[in-house]
ChimeraX commands (.cxc) that place a marker at each C-alpha (Angstrom):
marker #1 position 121.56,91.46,85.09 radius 0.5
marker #1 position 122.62,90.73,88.61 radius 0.5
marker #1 position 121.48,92.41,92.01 radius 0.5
marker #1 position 124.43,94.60,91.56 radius 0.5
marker #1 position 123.34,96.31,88.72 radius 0.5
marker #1 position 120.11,97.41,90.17 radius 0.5
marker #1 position 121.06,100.78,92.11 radius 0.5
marker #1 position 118.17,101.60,93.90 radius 0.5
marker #1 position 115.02,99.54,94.53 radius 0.5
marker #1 position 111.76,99.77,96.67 radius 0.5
marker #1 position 109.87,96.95,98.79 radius 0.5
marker #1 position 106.45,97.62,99.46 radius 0.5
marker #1 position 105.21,94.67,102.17 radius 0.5
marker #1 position 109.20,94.37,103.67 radius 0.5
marker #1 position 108.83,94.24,107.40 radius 0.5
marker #1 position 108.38,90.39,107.31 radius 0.5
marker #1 position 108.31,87.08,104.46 radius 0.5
marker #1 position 109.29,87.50,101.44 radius 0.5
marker #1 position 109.65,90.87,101.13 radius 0.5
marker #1 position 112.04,91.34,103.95 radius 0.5
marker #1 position 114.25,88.48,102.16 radius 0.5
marker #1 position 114.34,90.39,99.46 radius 0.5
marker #1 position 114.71,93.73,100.85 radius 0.5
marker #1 position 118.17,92.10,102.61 radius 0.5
marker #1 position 119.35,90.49,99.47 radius 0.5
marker #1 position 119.30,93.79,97.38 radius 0.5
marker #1 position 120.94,96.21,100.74 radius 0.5
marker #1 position 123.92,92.95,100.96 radius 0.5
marker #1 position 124.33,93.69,96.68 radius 0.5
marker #1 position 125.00,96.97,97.30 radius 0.5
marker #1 position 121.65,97.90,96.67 radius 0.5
marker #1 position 120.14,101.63,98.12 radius 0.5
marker #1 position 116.86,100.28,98.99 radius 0.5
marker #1 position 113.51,101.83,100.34 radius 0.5
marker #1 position 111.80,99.64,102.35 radius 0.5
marker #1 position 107.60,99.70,103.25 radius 0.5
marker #1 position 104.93,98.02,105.16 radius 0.5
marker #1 position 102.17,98.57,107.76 radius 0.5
marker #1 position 103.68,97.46,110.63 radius 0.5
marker #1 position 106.39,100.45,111.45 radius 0.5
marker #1 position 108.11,98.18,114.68 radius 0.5
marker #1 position 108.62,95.23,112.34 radius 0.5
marker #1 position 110.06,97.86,109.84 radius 0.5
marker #1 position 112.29,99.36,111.25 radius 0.5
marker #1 position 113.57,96.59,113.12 radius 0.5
marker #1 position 114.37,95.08,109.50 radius 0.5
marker #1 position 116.06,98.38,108.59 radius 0.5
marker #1 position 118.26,98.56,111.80 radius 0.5
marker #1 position 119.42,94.78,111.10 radius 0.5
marker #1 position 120.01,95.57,107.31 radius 0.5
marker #1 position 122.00,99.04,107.92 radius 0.5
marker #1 position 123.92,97.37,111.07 radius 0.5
marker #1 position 124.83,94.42,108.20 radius 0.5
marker #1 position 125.64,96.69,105.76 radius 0.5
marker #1 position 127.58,99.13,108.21 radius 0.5
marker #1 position 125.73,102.28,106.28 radius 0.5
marker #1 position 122.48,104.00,106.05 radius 0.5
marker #1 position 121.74,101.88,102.93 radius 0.5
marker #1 position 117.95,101.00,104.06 radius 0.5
marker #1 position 115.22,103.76,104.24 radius 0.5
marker #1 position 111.87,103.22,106.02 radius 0.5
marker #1 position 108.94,104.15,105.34 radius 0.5
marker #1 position 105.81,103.49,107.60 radius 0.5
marker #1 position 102.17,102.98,105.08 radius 0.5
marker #1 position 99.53,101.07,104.80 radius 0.5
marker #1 position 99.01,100.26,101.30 radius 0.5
marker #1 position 95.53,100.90,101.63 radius 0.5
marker #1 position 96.04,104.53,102.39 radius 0.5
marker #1 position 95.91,104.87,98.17 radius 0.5
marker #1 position 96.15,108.73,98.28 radius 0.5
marker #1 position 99.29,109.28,99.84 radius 0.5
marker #1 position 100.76,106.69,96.96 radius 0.5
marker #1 position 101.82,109.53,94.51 radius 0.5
marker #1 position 103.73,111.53,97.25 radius 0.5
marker #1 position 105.31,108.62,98.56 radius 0.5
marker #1 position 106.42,107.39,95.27 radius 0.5
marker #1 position 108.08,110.90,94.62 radius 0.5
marker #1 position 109.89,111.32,98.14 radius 0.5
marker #1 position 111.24,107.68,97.95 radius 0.5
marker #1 position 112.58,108.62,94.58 radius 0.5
marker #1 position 114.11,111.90,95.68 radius 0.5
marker #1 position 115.77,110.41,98.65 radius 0.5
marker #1 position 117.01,107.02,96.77 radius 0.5
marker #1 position 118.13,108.76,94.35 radius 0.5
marker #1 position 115.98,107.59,91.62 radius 0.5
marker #1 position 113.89,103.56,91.57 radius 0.5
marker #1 position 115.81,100.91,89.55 radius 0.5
marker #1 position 113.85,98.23,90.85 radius 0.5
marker #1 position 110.34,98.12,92.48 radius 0.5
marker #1 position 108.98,94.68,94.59 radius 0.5
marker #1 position 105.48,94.83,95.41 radius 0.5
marker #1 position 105.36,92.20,97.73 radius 0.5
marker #1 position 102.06,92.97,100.32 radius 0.5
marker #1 position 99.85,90.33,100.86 radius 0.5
marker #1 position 96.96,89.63,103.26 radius 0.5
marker #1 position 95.15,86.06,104.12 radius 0.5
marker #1 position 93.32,85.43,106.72 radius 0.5
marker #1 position 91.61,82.40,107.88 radius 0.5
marker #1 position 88.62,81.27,106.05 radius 0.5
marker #1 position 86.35,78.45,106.94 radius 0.5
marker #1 position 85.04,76.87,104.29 radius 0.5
marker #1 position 81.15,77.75,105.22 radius 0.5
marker #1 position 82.23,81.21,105.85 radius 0.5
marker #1 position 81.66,84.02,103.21 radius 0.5
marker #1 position 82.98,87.49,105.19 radius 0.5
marker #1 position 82.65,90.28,103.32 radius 0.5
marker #1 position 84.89,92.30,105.15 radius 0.5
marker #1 position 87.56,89.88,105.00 radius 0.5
marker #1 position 87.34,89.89,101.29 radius 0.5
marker #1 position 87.45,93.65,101.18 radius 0.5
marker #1 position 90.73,93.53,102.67 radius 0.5
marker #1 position 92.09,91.14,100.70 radius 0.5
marker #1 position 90.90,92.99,97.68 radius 0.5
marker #1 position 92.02,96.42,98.59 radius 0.5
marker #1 position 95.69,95.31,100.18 radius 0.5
marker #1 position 96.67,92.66,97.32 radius 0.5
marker #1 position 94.74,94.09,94.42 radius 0.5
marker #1 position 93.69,97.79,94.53 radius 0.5
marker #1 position 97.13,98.32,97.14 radius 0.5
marker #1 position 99.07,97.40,94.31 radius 0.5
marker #1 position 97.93,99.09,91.81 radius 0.5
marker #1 position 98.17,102.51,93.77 radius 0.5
marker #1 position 101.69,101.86,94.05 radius 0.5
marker #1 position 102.17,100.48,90.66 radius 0.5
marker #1 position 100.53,103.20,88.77 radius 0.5
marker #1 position 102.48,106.09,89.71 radius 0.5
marker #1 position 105.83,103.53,89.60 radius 0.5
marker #1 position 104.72,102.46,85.93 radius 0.5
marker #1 position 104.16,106.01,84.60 radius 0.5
marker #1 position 107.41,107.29,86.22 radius 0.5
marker #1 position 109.64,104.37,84.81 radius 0.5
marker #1 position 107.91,104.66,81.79 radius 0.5
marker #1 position 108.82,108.43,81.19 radius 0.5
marker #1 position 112.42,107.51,82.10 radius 0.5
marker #1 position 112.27,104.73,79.99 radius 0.5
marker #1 position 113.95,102.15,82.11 radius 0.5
marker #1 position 113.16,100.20,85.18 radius 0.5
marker #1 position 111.95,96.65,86.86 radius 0.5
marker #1 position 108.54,95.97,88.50 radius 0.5
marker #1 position 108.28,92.56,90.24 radius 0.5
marker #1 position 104.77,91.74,91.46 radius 0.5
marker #1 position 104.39,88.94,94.26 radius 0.5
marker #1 position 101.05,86.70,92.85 radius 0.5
marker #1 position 100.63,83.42,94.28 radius 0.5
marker #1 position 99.32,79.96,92.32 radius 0.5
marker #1 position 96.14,80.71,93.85 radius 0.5
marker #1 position 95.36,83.02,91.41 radius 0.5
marker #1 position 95.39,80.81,88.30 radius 0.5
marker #1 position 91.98,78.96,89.53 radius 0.5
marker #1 position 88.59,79.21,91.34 radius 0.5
marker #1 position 89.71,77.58,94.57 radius 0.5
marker #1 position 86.84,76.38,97.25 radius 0.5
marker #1 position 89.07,77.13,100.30 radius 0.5
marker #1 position 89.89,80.96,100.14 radius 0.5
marker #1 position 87.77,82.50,97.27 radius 0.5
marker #1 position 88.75,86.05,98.19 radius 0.5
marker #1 position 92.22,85.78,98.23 radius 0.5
marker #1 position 92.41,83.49,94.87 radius 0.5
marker #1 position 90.29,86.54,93.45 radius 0.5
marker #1 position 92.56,89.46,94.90 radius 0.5
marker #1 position 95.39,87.88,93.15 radius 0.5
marker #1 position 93.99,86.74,89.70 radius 0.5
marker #1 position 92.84,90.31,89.84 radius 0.5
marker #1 position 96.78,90.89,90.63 radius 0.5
marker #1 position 98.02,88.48,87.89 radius 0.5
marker #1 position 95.61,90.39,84.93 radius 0.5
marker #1 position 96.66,93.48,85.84 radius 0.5
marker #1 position 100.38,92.90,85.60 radius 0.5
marker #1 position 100.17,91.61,82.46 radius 0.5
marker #1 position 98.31,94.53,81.07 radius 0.5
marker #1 position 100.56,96.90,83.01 radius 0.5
marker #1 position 103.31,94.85,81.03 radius 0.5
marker #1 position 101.86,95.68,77.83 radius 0.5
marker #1 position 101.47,98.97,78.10 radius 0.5
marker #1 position 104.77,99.75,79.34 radius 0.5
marker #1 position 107.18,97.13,77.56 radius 0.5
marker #1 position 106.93,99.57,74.66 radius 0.5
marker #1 position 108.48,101.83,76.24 radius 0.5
marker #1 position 112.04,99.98,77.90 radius 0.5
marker #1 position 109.91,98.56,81.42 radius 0.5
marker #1 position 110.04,95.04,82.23 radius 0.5
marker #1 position 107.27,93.92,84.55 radius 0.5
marker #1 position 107.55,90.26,86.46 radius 0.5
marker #1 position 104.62,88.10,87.51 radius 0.5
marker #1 position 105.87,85.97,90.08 radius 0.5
marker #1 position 103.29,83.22,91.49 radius 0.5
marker #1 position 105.09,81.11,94.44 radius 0.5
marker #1 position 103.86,78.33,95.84 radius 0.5
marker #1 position 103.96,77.32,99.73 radius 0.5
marker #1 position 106.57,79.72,101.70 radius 0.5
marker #1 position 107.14,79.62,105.40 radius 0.5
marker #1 position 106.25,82.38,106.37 radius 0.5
marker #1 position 103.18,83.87,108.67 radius 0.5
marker #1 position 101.01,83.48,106.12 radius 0.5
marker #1 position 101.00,79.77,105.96 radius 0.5
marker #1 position 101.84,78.81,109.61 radius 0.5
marker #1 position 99.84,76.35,110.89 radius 0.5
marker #1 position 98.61,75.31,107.76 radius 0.5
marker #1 position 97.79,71.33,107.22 radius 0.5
marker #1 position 98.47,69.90,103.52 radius 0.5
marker #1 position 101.48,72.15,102.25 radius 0.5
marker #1 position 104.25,70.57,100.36 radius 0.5
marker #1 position 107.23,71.98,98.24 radius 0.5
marker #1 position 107.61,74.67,101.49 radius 0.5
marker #1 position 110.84,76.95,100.62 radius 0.5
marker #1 position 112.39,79.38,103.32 radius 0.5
marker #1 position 111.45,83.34,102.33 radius 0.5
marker #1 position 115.29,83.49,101.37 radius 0.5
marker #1 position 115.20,80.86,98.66 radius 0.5
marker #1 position 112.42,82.62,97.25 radius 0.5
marker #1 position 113.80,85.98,97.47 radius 0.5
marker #1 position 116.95,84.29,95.31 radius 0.5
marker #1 position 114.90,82.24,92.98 radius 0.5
marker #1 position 112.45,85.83,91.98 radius 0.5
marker #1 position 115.71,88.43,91.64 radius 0.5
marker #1 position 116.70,85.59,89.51 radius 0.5
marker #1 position 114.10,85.50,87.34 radius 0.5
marker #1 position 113.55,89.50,87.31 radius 0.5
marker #1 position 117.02,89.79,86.30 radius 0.5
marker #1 position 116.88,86.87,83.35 radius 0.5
marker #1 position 113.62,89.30,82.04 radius 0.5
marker #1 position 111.01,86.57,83.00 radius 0.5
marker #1 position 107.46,87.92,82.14 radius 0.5
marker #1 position 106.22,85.16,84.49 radius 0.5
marker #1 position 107.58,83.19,87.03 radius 0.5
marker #1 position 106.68,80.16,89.27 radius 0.5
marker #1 position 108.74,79.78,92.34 radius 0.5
marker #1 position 109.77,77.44,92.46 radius 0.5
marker #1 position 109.78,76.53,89.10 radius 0.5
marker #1 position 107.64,72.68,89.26 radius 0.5
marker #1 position 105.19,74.88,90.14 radius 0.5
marker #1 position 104.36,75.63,86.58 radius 0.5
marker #1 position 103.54,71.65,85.90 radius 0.5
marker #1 position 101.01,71.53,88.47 radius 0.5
marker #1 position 99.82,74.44,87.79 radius 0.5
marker #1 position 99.28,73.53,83.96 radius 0.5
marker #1 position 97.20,70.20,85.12 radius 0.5
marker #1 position 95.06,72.18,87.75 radius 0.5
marker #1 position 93.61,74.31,85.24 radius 0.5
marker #1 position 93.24,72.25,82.27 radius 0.5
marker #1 position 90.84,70.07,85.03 radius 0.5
marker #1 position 87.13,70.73,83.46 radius 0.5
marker #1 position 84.86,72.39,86.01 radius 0.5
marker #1 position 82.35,69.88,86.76 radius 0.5
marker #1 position 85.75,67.23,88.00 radius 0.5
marker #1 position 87.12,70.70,89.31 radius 0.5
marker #1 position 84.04,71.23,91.26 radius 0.5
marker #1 position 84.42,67.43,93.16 radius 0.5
marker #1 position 87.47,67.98,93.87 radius 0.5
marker #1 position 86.88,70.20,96.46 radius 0.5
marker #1 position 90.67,72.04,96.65 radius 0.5
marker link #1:1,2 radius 0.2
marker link #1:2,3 radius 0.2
marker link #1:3,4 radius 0.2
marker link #1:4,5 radius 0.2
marker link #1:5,6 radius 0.2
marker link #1:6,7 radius 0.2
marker link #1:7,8 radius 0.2
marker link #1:8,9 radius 0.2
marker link #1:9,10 radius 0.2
marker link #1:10,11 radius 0.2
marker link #1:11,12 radius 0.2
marker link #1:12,13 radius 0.2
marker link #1:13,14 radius 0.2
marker link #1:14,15 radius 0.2
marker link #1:15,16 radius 0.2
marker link #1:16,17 radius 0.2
marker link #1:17,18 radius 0.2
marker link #1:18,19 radius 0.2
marker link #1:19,20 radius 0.2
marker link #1:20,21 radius 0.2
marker link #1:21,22 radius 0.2
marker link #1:22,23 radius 0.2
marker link #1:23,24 radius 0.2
marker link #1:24,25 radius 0.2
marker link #1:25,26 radius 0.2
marker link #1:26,27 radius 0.2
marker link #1:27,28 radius 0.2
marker link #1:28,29 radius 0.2
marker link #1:29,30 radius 0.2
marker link #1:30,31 radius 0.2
marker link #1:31,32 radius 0.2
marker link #1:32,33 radius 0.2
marker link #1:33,34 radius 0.2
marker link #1:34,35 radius 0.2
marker link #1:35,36 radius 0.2
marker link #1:36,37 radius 0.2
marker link #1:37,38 radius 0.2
marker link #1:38,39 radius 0.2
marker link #1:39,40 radius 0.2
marker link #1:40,41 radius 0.2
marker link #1:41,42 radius 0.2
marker link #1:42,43 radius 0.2
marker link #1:43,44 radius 0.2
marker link #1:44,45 radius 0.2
marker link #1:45,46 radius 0.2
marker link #1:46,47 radius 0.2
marker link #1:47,48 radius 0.2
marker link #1:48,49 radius 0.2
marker link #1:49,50 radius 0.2
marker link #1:50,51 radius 0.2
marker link #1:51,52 radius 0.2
marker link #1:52,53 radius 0.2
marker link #1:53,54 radius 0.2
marker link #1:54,55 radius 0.2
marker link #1:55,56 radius 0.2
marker link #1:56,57 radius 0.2
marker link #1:57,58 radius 0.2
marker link #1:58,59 radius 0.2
marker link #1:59,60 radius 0.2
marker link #1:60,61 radius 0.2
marker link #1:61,62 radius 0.2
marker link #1:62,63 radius 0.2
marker link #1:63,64 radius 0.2
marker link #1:64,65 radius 0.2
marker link #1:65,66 radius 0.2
marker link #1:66,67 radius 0.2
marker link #1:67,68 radius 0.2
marker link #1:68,69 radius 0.2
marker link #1:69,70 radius 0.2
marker link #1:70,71 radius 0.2
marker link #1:71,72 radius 0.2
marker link #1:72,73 radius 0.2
marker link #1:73,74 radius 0.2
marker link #1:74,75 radius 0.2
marker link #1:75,76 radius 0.2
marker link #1:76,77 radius 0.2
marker link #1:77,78 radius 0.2
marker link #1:78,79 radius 0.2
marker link #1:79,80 radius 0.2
marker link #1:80,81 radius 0.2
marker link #1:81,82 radius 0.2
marker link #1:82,83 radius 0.2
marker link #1:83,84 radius 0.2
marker link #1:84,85 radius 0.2
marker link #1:85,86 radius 0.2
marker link #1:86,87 radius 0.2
marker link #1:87,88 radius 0.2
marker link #1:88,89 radius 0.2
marker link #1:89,90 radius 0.2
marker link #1:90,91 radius 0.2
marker link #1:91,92 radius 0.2
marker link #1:92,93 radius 0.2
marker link #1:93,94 radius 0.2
marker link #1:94,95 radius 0.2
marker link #1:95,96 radius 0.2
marker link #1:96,97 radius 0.2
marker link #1:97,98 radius 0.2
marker link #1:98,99 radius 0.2
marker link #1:99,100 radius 0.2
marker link #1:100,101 radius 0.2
marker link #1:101,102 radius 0.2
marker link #1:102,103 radius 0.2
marker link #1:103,104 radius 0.2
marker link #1:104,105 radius 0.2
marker link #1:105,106 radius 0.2
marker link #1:106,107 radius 0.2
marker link #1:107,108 radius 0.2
marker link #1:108,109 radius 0.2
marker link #1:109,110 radius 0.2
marker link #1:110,111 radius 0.2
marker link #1:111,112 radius 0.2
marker link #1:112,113 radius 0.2
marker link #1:113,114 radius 0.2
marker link #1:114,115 radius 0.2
marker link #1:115,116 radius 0.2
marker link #1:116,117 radius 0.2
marker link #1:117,118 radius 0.2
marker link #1:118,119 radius 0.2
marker link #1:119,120 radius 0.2
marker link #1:120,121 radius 0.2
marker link #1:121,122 radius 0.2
marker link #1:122,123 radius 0.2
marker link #1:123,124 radius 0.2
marker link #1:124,125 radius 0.2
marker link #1:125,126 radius 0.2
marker link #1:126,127 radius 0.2
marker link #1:127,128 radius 0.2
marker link #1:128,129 radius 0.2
marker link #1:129,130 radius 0.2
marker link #1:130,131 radius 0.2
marker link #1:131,132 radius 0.2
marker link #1:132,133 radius 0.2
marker link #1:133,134 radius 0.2
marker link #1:134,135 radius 0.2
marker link #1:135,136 radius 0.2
marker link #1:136,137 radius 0.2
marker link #1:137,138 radius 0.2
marker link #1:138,139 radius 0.2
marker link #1:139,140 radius 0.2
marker link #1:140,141 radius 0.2
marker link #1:141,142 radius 0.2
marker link #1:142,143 radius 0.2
marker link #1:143,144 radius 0.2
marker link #1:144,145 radius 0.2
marker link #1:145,146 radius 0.2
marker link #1:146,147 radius 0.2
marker link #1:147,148 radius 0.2
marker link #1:148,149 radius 0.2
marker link #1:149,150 radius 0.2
marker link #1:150,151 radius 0.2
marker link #1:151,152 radius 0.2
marker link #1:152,153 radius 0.2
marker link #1:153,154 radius 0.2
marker link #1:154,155 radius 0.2
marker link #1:155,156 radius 0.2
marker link #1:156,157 radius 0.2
marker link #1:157,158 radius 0.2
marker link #1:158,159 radius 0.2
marker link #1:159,160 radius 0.2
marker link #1:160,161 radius 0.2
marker link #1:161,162 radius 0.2
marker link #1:162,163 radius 0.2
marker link #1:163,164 radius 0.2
marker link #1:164,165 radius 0.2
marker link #1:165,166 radius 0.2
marker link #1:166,167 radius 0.2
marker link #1:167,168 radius 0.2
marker link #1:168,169 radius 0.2
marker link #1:169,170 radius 0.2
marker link #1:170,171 radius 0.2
marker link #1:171,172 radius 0.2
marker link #1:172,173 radius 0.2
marker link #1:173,174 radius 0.2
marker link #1:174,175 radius 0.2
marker link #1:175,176 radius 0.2
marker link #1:176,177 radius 0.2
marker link #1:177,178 radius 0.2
marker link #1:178,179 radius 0.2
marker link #1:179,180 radius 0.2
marker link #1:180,181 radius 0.2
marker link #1:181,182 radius 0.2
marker link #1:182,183 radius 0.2
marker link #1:183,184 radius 0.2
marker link #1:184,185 radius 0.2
marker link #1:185,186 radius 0.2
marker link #1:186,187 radius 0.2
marker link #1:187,188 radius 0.2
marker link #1:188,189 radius 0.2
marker link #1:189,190 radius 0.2
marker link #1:190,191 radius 0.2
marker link #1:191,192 radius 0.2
marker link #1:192,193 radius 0.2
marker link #1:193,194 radius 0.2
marker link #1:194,195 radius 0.2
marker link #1:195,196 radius 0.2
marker link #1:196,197 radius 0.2
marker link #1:197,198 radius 0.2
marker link #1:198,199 radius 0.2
marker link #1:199,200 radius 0.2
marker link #1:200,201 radius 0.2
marker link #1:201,202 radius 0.2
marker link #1:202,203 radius 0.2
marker link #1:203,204 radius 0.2
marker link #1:204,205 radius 0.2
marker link #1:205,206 radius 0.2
marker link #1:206,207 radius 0.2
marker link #1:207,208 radius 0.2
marker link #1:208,209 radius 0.2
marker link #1:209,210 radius 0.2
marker link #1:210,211 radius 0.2
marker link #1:211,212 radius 0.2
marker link #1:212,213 radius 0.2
marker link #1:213,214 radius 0.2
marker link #1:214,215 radius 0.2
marker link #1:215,216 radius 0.2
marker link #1:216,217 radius 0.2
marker link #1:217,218 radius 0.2
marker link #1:218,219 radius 0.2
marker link #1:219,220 radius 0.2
marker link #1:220,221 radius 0.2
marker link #1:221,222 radius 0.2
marker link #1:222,223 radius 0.2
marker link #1:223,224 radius 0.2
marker link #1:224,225 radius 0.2
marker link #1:225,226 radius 0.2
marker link #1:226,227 radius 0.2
marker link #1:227,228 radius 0.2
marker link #1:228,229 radius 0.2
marker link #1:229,230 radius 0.2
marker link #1:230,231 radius 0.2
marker link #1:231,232 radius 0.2
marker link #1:232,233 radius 0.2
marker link #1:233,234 radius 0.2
marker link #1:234,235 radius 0.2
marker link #1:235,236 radius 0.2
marker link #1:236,237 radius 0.2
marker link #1:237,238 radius 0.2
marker link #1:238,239 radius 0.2
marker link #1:239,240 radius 0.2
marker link #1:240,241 radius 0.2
marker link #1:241,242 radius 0.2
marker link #1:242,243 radius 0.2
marker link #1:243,244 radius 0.2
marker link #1:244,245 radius 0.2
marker link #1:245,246 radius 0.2
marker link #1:246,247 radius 0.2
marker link #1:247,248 radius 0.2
marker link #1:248,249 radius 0.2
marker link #1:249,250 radius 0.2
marker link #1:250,251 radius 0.2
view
């Protein structure tokens, strides 16, 4: 499967990162695409630059913020009525703000929770039980490798996406029966806002790159997905650590 044979998709979390790379990759394919995030300036700045590229309409924009979870199931249904139907759905949202490493802010991990965790799965839901009546259909959830331990530096966001990362899978078992494919992706560093500014990244790939490397591995029907890929060997040694050496670490 290619970009090209994906019809229609949606971005939730497109106005900047990797979203947005995505969201450009799939209108340049051909692809009708539905595009969503908070920040409605940002938005539709990305869907004047995709439509003026594409010399169509082929971008529609839709103002939320994901945690507005009630207005999920009528958003889902008027995106799908004006597509034209959802081949392909990115949830790609993400919050993480700074956390100081004596800090422990409720309200910041509330946020976190709600927009990466709960945020998805109000979108997801609906998304999974319409694709799942159809019988067809692609959900690609953006994780991140901080969700496969108990990191000291940002416990609320590690949490928000572990929380993420469990509930894809089970999503993926409870629709796979039924002809839905659902992709865990877990990238590493990324320039984008989130990590700007940050000291100790390494392996740092460009939003576009990642866009390419996680429609690749959607459209090979990867269950889950390290971007990029030598992700996965680190990833394998940081959690086989034992807790106590884990603990001294201090990562």
């Amino acid at each position: 499967m290619t970009v090209l044979d994906y019809s229609t998709a949606l971005v939730i979390g497109a106005s900047s990162g990797i979203g947005e790379a995505i969201a450009r990759r799939l209108a340049a394919g051909g692809v009708k695409v539905a595009i969503v995030a908070r920040r409605e300036k940002e938005l539709l700045r990305v869907a004047e630059e995709i439509n003026t590229a594409a010399g169509s309409d082929i971008s529609l924009a839709v103002a939320h913020d994901v945690r507005a979870f009630d207005d999920v199931p009528g958003l889902v249904r008027e995106i799908a009525r004006r597509l034209g139907g959802l081949d392909l759905v990115v949830f790609a949202a993400g919050v993480m703000p700074a956390v100081e490493r004596d800090e422990y802010d409720t309200e910041k991990d509330r946020m976190m929770m709600e927009v990466n965790a709960i945020g998805a799965m109000a979108w997801l839901n609906p998304i999974a039980d319409r694709m799942a009546r159809l019988g067809r259909g692609t959900i690609v959830g953006i994780g991140s490798v901080a969700g496969d331990r108990g990191r000291s530096g940002n416990p609320g966001y590690g949490a928000s996406k572990a929380a993420f990362h469990a509930y894809l899978e089970a999503l993926r078992n409870r629709v796979a029966v039924k002809g839905v494919k659902v992709v865990t992706i877990k990238p590493g560093f990324v320039d984008t806002a989130m990590t700007k500014g940050k000291e100790g990244l390494f392996w740092v790939i460009s939003p576009d790159r990642a866009a390419e490397i996680i429609l690749d591995k959607a459209a090979r029907g990867a269950t889950t997905a390290y971007v990029p890929a030598r992700w996965r060997v680190v990833m394998t040694i940081i959690r086989a650590i034992p807790s106590m050496i884990f603990t001294k670490l201090g990562i």
